[in-house]
C-alpha positions as CSV (number, residue, x, y, z in Angstrom):
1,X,3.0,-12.7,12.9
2,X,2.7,-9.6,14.9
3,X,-0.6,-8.2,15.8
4,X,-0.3,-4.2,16.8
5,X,-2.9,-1.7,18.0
6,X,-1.0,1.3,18.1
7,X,-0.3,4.9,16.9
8,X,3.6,4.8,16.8
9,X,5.4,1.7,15.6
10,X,8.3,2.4,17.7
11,X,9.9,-1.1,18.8
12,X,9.6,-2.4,15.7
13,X,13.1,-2.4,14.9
14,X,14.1,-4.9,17.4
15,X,12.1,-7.6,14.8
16,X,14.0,-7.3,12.3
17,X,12.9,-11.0,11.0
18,X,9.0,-10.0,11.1
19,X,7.9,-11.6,8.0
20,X,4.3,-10.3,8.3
21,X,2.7,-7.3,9.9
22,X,-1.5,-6.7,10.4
23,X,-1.8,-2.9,11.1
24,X,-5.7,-3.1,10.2
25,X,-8.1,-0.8,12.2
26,X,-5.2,2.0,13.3
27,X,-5.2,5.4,12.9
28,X,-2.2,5.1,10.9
29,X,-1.4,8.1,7.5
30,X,0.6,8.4,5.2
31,X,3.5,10.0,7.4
32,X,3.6,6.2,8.7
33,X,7.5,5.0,8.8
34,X,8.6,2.0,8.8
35,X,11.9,0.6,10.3
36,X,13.9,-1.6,7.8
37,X,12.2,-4.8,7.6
38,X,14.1,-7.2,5.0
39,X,12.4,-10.2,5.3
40,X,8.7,-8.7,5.7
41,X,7.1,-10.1,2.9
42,X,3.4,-9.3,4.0
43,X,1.7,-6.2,4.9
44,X,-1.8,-5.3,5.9
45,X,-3.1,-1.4,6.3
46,X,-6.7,-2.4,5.9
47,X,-8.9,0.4,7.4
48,X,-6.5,3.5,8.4
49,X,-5.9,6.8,7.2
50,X,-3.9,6.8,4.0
51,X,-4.8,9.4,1.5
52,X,-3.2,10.3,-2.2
53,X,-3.6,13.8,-0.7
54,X,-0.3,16.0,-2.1
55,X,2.1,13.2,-3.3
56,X,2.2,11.9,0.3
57,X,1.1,8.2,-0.9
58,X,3.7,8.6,-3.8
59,X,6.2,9.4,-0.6
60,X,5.1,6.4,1.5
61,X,4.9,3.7,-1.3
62,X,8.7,4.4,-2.1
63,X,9.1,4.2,1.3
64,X,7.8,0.7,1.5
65,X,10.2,0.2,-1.2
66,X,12.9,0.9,0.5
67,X,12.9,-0.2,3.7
68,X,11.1,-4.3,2.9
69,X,12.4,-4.7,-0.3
70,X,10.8,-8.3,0.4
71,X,7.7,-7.2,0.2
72,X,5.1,-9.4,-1.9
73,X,1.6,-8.8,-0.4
74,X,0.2,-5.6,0.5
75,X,-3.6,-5.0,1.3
76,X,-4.1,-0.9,1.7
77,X,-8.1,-1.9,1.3
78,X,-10.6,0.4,3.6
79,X,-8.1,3.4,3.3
80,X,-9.0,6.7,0.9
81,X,-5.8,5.9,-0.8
82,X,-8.0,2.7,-2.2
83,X,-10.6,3.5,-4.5
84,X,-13.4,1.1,-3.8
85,X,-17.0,1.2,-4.8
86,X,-18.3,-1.1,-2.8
87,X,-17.0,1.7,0.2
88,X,-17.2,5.4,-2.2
89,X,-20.1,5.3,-4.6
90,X,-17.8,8.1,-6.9
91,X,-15.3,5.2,-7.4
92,X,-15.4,2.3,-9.8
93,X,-13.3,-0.2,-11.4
94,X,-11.7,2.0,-13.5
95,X,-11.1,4.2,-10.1
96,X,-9.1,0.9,-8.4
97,X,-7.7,0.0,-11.7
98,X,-5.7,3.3,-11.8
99,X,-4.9,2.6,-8.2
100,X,-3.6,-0.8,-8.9
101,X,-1.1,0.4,-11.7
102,X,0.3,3.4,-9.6
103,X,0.9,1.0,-6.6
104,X,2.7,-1.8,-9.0
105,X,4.7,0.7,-10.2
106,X,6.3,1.6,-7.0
107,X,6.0,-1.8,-5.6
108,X,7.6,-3.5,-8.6
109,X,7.6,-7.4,-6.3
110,X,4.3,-7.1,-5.3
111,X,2.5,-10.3,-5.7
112,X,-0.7,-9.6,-4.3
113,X,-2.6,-6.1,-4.1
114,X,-5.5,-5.9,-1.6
115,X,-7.3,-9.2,-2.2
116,X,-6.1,-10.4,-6.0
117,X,-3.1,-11.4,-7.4
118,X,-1.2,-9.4,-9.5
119,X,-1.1,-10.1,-13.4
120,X,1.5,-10.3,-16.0
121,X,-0.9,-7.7,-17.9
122,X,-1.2,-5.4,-15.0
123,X,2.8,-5.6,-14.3
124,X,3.4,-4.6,-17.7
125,X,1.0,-1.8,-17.7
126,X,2.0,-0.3,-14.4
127,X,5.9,-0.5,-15.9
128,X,5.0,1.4,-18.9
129,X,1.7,3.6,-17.7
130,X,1.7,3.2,-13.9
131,X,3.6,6.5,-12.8
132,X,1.0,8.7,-14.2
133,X,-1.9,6.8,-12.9
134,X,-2.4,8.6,-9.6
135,X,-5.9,8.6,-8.9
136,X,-6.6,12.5,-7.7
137,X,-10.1,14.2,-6.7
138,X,-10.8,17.5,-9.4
139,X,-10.5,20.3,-7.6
């Protein structure tokens, strides 16, 4: 387990065995890169900067894809990107339902999404609805 306070997550390509990562309380967006991780298989981002703002989240989560293709719990909770009543009053379950899918469906292995587990219900939905379930402000 690696516990990092940072802006940059350069030097994190010399662990390439990290099997978890807590970035919580950073001031991390959604330009964040990660080095290839292949055995990460849990991931926090509680509490930073990550938007849907202009497809960047769309850009990040298939970055996550790509480089820990391990990855089986990811917690994005605290973070705009995260529709949560209990932290926006113009959000509700509907809101972080629509998150859910769009996440699963870019995050195929995901186990675990912010703090519940992932259902065989919601993994079919997200294959089948999840890429048009972007949850956008109007305008």
């Amino acid at each position: 387990v690696a516990f990092v306070v940072c802006r940059s997550l350069e030097g994190l390509k010399t662990f390439s065995y990290l099997e978890e990562l807590i970035l919580d309380n950073n001031l991390l967006g959604n330009d964040l890169l990660l080095p290839r991780l292949p055995h990460l298989h849990t991931l926090t981002l509680n509490k930073n900067q990550i938007s849907f703002e202009r497809n960047t989240c769309k850009i990040l989560l298939d970055h996550l894809a790509e480089v820990v293709p391990s990855l089986q719990y990811l917690s994005l909770l605290g973070n705009i990107a995260c529709p949560n009543e209990l932290v926006c009053k113009e959000k509700d379950e509907d809101d972080y339902q629509r998150y859910r899918y769009f996440v699963l469906h870019k995050l195929t292995n995901l186990k675990f999404l912010d703090t519940r587990k992932v259902t065989r219900r919601e993994r079919e939905e997200a294959l089948i609805r999840g890429a048009f379930m972007k949850v956008v402000k109007p305008k």
